[in-house]
MOPAC internal coordinates of N, CA, C and O (Angstrom, degrees):
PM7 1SCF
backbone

  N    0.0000 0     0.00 0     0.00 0    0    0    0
  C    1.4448 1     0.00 0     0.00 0    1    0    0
  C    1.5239 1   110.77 1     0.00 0    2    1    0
  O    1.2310 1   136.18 1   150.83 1    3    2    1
  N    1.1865 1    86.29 1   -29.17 1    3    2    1
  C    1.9496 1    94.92 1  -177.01 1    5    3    2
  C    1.3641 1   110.63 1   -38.06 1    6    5    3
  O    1.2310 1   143.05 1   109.76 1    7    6    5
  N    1.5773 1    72.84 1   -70.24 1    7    6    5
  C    1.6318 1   108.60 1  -159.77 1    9    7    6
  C    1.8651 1   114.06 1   -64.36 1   10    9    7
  O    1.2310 1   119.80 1   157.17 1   11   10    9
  N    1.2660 1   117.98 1   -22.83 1   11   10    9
  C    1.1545 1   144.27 1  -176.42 1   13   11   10
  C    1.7048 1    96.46 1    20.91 1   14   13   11
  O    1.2310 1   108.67 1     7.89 1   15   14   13
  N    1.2017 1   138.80 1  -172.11 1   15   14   13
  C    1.2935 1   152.71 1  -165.72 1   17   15   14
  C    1.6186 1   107.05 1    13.21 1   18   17   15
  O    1.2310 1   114.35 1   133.00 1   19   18   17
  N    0.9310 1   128.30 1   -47.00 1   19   18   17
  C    1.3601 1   157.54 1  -123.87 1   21   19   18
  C    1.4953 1    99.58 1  -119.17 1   22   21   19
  O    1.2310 1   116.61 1   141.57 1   23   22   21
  N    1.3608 1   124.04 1   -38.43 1   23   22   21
  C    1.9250 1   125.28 1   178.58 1   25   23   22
  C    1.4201 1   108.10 1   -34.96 1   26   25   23
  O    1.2310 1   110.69 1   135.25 1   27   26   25
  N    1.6246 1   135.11 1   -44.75 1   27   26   25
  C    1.1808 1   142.83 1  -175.43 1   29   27   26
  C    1.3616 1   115.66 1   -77.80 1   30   29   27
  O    1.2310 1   124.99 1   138.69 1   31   30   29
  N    1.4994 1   108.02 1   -41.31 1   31   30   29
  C    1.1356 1   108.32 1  -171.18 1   33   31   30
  C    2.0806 1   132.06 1   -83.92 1   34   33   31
  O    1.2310 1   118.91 1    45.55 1   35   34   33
  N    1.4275 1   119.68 1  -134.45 1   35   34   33
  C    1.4184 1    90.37 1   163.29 1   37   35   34
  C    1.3146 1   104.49 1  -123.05 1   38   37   35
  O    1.2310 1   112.08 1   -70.98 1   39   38   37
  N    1.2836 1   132.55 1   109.02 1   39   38   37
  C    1.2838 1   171.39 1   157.31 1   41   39   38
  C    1.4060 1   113.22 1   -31.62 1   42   41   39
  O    1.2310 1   122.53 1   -72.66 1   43   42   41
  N    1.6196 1   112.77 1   107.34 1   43   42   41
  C    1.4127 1   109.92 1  -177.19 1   45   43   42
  C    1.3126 1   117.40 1   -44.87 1   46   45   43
  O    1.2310 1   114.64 1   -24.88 1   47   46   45
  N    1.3979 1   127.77 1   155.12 1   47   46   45
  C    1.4466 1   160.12 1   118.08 1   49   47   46
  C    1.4364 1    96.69 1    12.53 1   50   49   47
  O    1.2310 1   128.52 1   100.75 1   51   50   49
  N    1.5025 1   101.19 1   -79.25 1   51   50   49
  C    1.5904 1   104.31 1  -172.07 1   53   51   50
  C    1.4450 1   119.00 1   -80.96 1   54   53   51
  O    1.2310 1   114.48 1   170.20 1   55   54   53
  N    1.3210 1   128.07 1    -9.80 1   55   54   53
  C    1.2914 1   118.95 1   143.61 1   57   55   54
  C    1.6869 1   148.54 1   -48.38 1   58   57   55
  O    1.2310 1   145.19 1   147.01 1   59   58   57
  N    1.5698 1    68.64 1   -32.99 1   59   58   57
  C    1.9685 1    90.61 1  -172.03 1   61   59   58
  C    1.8776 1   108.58 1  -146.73 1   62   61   59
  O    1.2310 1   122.86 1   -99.30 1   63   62   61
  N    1.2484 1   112.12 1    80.70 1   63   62   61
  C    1.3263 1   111.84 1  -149.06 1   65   63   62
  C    2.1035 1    89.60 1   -85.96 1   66   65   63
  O    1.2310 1   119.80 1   174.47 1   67   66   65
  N    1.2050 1   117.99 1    -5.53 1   67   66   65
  C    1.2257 1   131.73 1   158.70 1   69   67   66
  C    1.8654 1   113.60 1   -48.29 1   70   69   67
  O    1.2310 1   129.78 1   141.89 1   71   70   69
  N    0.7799 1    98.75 1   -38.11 1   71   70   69
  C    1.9377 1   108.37 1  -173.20 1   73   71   70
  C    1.4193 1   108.69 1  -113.99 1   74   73   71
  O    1.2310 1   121.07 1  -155.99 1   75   74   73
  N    1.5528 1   115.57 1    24.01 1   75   74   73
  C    1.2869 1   136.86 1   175.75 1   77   75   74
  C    1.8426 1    81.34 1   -73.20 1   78   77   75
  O    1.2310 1   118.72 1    -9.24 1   79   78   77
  N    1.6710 1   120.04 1   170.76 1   79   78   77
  C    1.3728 1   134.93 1   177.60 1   81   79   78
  C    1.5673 1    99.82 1  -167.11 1   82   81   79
  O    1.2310 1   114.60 1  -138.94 1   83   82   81
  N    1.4430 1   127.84 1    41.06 1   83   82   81
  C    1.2810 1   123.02 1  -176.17 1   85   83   82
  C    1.8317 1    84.53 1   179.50 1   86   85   83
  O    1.2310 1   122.79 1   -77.86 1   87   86   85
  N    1.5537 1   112.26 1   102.14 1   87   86   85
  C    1.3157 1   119.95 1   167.81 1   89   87   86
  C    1.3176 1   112.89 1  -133.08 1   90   89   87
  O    1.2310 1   120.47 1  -138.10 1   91   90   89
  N    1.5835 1   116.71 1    41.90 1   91   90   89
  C    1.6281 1   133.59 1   171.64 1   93   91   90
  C    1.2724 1    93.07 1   -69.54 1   94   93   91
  O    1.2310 1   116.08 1   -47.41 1   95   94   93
  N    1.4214 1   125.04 1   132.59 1   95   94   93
  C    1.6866 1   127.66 1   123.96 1   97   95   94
  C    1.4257 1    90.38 1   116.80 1   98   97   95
  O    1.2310 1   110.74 1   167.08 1   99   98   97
  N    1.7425 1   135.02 1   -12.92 1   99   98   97
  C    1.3775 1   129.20 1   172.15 1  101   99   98
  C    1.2317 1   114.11 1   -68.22 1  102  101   99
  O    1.2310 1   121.36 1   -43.14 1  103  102  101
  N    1.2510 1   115.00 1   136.86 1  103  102  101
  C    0.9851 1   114.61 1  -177.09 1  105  103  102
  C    1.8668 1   107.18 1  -100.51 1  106  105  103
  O    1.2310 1   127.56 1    -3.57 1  107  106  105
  N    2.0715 1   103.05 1   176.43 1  107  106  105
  C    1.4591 1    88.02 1  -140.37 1  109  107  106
  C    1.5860 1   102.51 1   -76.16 1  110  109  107
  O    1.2310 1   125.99 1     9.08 1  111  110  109
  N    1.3604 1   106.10 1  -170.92 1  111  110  109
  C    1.6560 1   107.15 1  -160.45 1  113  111  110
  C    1.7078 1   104.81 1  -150.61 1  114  113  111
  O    1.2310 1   130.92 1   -29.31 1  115  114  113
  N    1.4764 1    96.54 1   150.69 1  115  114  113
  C    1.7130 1   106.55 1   176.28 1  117  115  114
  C    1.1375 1   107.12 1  -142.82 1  118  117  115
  O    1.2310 1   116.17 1   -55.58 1  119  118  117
  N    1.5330 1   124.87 1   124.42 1  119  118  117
  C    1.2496 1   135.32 1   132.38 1  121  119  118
  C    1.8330 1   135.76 1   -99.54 1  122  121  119
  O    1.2310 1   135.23 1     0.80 1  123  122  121
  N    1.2677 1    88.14 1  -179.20 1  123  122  121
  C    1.6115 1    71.91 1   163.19 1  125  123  122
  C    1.9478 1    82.88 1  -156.93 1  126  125  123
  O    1.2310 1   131.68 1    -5.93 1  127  126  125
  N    1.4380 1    95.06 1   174.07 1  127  126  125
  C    1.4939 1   114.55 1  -154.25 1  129  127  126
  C    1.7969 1   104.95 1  -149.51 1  130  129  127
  O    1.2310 1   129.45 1    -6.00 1  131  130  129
  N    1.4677 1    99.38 1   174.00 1  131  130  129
  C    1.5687 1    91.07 1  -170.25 1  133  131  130
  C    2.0998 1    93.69 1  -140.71 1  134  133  131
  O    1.2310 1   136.97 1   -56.29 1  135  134  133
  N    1.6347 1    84.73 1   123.71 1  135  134  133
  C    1.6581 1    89.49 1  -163.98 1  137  135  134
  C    1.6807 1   116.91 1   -53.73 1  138  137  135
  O    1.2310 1   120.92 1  -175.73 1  139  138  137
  N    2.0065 1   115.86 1     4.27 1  139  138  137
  C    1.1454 1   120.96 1  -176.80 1  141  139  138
  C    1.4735 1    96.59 1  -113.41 1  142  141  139
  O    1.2310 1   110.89 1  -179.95 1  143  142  141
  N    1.0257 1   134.74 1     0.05 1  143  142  141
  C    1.5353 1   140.14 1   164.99 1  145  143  142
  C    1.3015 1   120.31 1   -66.29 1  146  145  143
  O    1.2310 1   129.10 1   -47.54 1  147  146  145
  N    1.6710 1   100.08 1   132.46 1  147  146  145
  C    1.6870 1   122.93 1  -179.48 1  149  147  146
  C    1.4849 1   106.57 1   -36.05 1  150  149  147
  O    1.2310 1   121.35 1   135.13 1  151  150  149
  N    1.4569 1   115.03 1   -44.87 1  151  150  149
  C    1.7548 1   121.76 1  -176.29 1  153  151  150
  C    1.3963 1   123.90 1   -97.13 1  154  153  151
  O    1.2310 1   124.09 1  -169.44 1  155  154  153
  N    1.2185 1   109.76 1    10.56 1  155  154  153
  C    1.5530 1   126.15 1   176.86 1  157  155  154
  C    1.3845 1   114.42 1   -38.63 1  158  157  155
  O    1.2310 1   123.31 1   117.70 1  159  158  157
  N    1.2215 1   111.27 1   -62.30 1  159  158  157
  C    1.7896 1   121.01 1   176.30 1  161  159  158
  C    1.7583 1   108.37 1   -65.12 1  162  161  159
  O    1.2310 1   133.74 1   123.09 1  163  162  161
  N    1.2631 1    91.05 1   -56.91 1  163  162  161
  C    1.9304 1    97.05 1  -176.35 1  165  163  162
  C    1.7585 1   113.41 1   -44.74 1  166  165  163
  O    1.2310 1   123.63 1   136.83 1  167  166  165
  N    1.8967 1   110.64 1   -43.17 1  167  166  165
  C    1.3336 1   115.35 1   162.63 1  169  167  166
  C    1.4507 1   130.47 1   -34.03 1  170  169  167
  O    1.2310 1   135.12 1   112.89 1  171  170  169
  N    1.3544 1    88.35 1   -67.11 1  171  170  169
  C    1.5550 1    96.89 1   166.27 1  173  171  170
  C    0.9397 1   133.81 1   -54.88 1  174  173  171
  O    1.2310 1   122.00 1   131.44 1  175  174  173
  N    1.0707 1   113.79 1   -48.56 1  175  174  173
  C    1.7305 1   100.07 1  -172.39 1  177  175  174
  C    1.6307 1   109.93 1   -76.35 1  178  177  175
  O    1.2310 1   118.14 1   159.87 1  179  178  177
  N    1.4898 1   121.14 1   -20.13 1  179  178  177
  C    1.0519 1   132.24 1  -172.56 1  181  179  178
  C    2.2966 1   108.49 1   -65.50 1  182  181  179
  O    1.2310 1   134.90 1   143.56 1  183  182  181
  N    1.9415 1    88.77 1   -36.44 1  183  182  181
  C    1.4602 1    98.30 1   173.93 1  185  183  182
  C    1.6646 1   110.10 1   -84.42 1  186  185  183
  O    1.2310 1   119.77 1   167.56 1  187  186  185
  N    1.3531 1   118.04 1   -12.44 1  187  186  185
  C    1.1906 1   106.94 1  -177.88 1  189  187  186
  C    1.4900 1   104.97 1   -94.81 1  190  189  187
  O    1.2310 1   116.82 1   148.90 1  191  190  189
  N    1.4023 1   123.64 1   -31.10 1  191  190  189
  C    1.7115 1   138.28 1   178.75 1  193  191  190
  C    1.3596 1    89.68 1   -50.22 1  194  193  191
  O    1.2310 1   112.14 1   114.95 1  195  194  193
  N    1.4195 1   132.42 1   -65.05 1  195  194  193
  C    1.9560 1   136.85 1  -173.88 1  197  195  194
  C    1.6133 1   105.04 1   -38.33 1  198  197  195
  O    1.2310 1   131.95 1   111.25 1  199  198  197
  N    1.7602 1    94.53 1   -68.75 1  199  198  197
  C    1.6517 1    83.04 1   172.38 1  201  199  198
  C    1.4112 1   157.49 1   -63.14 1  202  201  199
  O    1.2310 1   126.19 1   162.01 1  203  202  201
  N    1.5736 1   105.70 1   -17.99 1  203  202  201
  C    1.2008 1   132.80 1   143.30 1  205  203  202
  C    1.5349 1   136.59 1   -33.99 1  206  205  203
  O    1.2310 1   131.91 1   139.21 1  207  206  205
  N    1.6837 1    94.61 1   -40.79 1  207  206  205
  C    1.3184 1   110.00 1   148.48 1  209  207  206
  C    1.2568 1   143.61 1  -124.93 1  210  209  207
  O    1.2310 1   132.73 1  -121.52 1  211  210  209
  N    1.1772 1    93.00 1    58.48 1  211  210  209
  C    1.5117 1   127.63 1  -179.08 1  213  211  210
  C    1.7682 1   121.30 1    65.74 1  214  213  211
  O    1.2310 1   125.40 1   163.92 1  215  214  213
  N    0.9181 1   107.24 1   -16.08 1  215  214  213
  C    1.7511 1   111.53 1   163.14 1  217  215  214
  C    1.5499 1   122.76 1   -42.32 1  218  217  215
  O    1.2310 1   131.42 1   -59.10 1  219  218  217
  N    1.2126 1    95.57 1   120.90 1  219  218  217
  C    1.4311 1    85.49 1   174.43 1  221  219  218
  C    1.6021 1   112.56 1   -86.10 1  222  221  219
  O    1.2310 1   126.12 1   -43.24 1  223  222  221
  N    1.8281 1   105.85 1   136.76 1  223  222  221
  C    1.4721 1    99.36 1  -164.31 1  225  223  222
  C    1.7543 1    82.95 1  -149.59 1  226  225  223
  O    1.2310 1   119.38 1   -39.25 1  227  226  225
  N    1.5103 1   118.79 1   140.75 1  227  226  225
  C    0.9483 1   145.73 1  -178.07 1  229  227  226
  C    1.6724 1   125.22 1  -114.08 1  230  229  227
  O    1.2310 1   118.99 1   -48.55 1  231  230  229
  N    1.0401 1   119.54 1   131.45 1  231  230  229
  C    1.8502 1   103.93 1   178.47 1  233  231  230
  C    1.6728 1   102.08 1  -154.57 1  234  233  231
  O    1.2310 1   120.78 1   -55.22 1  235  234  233
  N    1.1815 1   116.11 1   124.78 1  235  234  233
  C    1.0896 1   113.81 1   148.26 1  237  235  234
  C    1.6356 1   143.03 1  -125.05 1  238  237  235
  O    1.2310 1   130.29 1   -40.57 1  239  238  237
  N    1.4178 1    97.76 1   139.43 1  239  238  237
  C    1.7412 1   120.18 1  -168.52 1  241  239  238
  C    1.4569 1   109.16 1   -71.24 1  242  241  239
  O    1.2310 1   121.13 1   -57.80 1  243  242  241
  N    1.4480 1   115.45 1   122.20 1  243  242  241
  C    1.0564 1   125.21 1   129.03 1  245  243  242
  C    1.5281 1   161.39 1   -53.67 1  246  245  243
  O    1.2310 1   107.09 1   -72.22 1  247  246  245
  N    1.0357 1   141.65 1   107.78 1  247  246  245
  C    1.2282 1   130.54 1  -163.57 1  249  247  246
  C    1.4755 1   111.47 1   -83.47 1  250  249  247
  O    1.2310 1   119.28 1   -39.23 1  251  250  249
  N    1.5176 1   118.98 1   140.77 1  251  250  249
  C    1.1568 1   122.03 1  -159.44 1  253  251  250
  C    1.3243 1   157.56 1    30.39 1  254  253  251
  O    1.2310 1   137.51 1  -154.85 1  255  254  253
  N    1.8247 1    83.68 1    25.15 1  255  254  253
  C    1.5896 1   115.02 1   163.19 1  257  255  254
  C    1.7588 1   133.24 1   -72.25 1  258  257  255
  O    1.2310 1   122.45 1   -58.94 1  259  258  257
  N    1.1181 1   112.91 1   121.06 1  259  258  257
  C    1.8925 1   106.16 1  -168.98 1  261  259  258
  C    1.6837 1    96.48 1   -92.51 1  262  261  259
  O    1.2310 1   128.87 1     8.56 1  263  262  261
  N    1.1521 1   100.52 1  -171.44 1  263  262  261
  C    1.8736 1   114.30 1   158.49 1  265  263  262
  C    1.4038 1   106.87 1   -50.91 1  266  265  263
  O    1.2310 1   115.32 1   -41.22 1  267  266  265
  N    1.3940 1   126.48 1   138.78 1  267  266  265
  C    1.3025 1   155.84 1   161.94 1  269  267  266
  C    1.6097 1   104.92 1    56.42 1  270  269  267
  O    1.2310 1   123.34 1  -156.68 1  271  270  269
  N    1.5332 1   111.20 1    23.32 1  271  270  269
  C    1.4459 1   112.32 1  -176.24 1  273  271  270
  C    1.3779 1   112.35 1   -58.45 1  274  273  271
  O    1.2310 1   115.02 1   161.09 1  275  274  273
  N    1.3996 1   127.05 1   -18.91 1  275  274  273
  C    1.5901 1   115.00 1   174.10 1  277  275  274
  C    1.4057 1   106.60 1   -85.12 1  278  277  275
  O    1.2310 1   114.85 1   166.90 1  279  278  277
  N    1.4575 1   127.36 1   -13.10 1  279  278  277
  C    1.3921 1   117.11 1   157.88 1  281  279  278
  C    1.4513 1   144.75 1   -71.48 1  282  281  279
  O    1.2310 1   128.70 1   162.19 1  283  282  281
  N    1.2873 1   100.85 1   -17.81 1  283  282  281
  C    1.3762 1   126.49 1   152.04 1  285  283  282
  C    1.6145 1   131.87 1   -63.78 1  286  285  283
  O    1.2310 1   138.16 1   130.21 1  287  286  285
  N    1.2901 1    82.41 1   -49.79 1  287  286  285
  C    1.8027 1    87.52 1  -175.67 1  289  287  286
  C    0.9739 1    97.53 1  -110.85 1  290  289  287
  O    1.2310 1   104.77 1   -90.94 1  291  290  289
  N    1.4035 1   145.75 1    89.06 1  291  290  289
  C    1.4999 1   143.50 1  -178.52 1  293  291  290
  C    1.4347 1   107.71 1   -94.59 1  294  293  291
  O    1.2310 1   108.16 1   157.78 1  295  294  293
  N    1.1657 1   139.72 1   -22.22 1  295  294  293
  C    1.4658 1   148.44 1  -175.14 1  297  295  294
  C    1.2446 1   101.55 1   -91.81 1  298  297  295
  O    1.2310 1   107.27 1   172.11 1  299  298  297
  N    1.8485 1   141.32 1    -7.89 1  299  298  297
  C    1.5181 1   125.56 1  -173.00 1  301  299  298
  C    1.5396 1    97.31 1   -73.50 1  302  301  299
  O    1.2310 1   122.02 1   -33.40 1  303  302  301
  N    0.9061 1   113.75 1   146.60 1  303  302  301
  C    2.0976 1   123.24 1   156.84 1  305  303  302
  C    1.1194 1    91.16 1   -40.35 1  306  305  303
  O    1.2310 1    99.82 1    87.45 1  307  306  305
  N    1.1521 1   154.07 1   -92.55 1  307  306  305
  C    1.5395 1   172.57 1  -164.61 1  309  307  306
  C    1.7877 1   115.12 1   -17.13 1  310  309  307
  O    1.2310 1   134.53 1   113.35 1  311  310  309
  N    1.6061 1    89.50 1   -66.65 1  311  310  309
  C    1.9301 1   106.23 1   155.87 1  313  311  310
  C    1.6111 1   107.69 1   -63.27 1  314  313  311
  O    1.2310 1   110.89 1   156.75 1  315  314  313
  N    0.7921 1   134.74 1   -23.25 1  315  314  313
  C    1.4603 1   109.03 1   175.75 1  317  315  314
  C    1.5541 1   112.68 1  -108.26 1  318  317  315
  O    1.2310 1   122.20 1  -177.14 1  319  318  317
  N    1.1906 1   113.39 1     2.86 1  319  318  317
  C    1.3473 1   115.45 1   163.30 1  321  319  318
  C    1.6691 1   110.79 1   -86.65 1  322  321  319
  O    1.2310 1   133.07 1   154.31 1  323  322  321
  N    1.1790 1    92.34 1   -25.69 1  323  322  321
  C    1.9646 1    95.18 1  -166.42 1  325  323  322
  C    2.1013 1    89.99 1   -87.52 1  326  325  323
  O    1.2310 1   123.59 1   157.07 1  327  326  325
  N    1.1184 1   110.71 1   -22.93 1  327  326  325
  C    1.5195 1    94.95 1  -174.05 1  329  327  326
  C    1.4235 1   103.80 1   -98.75 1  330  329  327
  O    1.2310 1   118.42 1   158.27 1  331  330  329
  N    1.0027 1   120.61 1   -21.73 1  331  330  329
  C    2.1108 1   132.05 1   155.71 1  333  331  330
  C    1.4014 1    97.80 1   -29.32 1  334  333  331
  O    1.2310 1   127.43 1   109.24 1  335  334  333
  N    1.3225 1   103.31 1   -70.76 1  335  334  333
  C    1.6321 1   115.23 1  -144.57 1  337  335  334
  C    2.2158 1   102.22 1   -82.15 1  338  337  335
  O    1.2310 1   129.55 1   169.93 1  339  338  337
  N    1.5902 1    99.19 1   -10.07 1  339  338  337
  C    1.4452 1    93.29 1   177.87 1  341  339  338
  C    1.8070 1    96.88 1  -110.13 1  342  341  339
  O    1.2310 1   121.26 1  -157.71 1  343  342  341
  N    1.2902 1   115.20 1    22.29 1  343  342  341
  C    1.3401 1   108.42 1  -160.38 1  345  343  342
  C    2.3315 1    66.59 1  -107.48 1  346  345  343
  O    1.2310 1   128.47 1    98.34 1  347  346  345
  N    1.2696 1   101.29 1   -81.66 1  347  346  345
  C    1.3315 1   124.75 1   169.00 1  349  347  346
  C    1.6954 1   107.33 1    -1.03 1  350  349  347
  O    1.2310 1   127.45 1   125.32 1  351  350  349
  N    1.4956 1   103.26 1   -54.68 1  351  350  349
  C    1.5888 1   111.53 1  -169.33 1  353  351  350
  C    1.7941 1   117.21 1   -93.48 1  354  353  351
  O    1.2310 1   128.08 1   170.25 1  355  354  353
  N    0.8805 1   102.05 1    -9.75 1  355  354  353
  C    1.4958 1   143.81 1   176.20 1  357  355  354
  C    1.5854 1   107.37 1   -75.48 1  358  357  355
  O    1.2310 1   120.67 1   118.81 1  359  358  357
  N    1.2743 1   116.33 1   -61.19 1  359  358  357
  C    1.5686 1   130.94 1  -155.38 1  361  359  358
  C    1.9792 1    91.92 1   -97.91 1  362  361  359
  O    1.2310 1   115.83 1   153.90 1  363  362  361
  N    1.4466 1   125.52 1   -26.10 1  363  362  361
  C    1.1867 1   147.08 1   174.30 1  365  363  362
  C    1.9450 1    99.89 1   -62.50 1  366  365  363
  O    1.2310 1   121.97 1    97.53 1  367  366  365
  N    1.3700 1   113.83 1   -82.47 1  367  366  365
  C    0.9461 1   110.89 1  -174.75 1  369  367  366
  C    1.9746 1   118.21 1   -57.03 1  370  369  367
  O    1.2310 1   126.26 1   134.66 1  371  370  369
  N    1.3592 1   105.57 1   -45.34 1  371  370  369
  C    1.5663 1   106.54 1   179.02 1  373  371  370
  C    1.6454 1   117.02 1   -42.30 1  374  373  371
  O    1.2310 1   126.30 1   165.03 1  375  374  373
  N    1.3859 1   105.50 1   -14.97 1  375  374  373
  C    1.4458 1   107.73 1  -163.90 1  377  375  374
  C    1.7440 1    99.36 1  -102.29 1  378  377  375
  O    1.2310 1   125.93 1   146.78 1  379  378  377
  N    1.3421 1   106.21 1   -33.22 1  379  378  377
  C    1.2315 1   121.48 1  -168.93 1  381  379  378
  C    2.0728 1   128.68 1   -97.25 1  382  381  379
  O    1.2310 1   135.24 1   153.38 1  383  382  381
  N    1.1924 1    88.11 1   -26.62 1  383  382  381
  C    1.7070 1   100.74 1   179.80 1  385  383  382
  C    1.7971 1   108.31 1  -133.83 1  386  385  383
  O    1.2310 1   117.79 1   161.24 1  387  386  385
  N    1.3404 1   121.82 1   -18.76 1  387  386  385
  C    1.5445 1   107.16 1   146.91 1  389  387  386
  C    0.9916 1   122.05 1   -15.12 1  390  389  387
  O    1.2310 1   112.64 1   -45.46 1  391  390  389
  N    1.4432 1   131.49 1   134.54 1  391  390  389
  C    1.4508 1   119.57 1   137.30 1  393  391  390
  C    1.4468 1   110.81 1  -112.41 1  394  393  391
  O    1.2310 1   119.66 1   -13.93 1  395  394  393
  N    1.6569 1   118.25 1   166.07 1  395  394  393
  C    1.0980 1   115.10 1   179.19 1  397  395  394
  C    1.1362 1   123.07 1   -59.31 1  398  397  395
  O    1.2310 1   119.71 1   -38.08 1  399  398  397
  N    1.4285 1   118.17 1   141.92 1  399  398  397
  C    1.5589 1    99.96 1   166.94 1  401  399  398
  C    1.7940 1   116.71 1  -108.59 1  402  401  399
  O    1.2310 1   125.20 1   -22.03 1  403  402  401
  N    1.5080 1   107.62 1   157.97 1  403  402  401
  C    1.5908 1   104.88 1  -173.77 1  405  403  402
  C    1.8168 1   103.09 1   -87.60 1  406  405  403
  O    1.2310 1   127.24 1   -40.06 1  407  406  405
  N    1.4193 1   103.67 1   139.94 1  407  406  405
  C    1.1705 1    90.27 1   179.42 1  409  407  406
  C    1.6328 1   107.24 1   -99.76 1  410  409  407
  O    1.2310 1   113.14 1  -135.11 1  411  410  409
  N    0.9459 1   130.56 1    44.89 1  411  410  409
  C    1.3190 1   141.50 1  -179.46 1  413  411  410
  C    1.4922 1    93.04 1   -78.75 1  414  413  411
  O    1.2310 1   120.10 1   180.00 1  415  414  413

């Protein structure tokens, strides 16, 4: 559905960063995902494709998490631990692998 017109065909980069074949120069990366989610598989391989080429890339799974399940349940202990720890890794890298940008 995502992908709509395009599922057959060849499917941007930034659509499907999973079927990316060139992950030089990214720097490293964290998500996390929910093992009942539409992108569950695509995640993965997308965090394991980084490390493969040497990126350091991190993800952690949820159990019986769907699409936007921490937007839903924003009050569980659970959601605010899982958005802590991407807020945490998030606020880690911005300081650390940013680069400036020109505002030209």
């Amino acid at each position: 559905m995502y992908l709509g017109k395009l599922y057959k065909k060849d499917v941007p980069k930034y659509a499907s960063p999973a079927r990316e074949t060139d992950y030089s120069n990214l720097p490293p990366a964290y998500t996390f995902v929910g093992d009942i989610e539409a992108f569950y598989e695509e995640t993965l391989t997308y965090i394991d494709n980084l490390k493969k080429a040497g990126i350091e890339a991190k993800v952690d799974v949820y159990k019986n998490w769907f699409h936007t399940y921490d937007m839903f349940f924003l009050f569980k202990k659970i959601t605010k631990r899982a958005v802590s720890k991407f807020e945490k890794e998030f606020l880690y890298d911005k300081e650390n692998y940013f680069a400036k940008q020109n505002s030209d």
